[in-house]
C-alpha positions in Angstrom: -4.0 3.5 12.1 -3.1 7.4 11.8 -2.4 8.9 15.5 -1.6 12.6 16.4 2.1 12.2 16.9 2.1 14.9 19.5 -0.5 13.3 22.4 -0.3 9.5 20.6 -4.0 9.8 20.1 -5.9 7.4 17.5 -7.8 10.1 15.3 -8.5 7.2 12.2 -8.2 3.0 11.9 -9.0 0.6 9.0 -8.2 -2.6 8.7 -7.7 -3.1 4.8 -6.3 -7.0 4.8 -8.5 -9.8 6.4 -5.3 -12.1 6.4 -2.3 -11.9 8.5 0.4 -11.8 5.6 4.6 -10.8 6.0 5.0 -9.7 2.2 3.4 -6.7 2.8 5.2 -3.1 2.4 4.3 0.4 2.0 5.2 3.7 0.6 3.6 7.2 1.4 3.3 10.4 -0.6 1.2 13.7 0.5 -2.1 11.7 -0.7 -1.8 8.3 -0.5 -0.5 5.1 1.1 0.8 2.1 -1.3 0.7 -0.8 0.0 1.9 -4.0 -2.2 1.0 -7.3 -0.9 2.3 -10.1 -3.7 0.8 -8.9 -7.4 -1.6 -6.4 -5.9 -1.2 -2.6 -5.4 -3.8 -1.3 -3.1 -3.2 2.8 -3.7 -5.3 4.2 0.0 -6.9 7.8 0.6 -4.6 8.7 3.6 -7.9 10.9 5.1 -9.9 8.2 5.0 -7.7 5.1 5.0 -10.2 3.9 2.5 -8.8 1.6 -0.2 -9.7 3.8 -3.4 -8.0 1.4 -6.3 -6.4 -2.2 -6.5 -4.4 -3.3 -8.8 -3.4 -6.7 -9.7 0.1 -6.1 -11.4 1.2 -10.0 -11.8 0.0 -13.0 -13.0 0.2 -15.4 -9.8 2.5 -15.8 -7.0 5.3 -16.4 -9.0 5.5 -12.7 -10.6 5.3 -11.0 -7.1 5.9 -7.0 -6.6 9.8 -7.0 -5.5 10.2 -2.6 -5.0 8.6 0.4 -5.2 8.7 4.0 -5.1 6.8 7.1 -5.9 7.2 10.6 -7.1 4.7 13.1 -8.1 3.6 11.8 -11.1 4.0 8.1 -11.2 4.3 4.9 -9.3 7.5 2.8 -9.8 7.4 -1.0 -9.5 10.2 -4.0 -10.2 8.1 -7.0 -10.5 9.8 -10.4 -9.9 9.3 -12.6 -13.2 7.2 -10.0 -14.7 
């Protein structure tokens, strides 16, 4: 959800995960919001809260994303077991 921090109104809502999940985590830049759930990186337009790429960065559960960061050029990731 994105809300005008000034009058707390909603202006835009998406709901990008069908599941309820608590290894989820997110990162923002200017752009984009990265959110990691497990082995996939789902990069989202920040205007439209549309998911525009997802990337599956392990194997299975056993090779999960662990951290992340971001500057203006790349996207940093430690993957467990990877």
């Amino acid at each position: 959800m994105v809300y005008n921090k000034n009058t707390y109104k909603k202006l835009n809502e998406n709901q990008i995960y069908t599941k309820d999940g608590s290894a989820r985590s997110f990162i923002m830049d200017k752009n984009y919001i990265y959110c990691k759930d497990f082995i996939h990186l789902h990069i989202i337009n920040k205007k439209t809260l549309k998911a525009e790429i997802i990337l599956k960065l392990g194997a299975d559960l056993s090779s999960d994303i662990c951290g992340m960061t971001v500057d203006n050029n790349y996207i940093y990731i430690g993957i467990r077991n990877g």
